[in-house]
C-alpha positions, -999 to 999 in steps of 0.1 A, spaced: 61 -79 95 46 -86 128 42 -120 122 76 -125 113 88 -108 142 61 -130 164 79 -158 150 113 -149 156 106 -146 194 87 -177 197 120 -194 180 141 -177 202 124 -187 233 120 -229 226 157 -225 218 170 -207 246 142 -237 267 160 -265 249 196 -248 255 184 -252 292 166 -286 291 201 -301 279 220 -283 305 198 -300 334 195 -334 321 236 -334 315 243 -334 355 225 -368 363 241 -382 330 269 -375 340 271 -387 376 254 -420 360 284 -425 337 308 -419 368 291 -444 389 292 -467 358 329 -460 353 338 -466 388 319 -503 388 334 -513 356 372 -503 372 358 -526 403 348 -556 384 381 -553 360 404 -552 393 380 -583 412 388 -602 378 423 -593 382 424 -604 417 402 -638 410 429 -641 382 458 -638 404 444 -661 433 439 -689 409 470 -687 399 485 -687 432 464 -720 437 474 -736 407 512 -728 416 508 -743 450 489 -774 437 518 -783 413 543 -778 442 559 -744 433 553 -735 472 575 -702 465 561 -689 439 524 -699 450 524 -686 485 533 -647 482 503 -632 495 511 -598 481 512 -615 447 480 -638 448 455 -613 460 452 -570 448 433 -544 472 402 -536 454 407 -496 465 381 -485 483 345 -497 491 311 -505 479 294 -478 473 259 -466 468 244 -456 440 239 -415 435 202 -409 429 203 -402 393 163 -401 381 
C-alpha cells in the first residue's frame, strides 16, 4: 500500500508541473500569434493599397482622368505603424 500511495503522489506532482509548464509557455505563444496576426492584417491592407494605386495608374494611363486621380480612392492608410517585435523566446 505504500507504494501505491508513493505513486499516487509522484503522479500528482508531474501533473500538477505539466498543468503549470503549459500555463507559462501559453503567454509568449500567444503574443507570438498577435504579432503574427497583426503583420498578416498589414501586408493584406499594403496589397490592397498597391492594388488600388495600380489601378488608379492604369485609369489615368487610358485617359479616365476622373476616375484615376481621386486620391482618397487610389491609396488606403495602413493604420498605424511598424512595430517591433515583442520578445517572445
Amino acid at each position: 500500500m505504500p507504494g501505491f500511495l508513493t505513486l499516487a503522489i509522484m503522479l500528482a506532482v508531474a501533473g500538477a508541473f505539466s498543468i503549470y509548464r503549459l500555463k507559462t509557455i501559453g503567454s509568449p505563444v500567444q503574443s507570438l500569434l498577435d504579432d503574427n496576426y497583426r503583420s498578416i492584417n498589414a501586408a493584406k491592407k499594403m496589397t490592397t493599397s498597391l492594388e488600388r494605386e495600380d489601378s488608379g495608374i492604369l485609369l489615368l494611363l487610358s485617359g479616365k482622368w476622373k476616375g484615376g486621380g481621386k486620391p482618397s480612392g487610389v491609396l488606403v492608410r495602413i493604420s498605424g505603424r511598424l512595430w517591433k517585435p515583442r520578445r517572445t523566446i
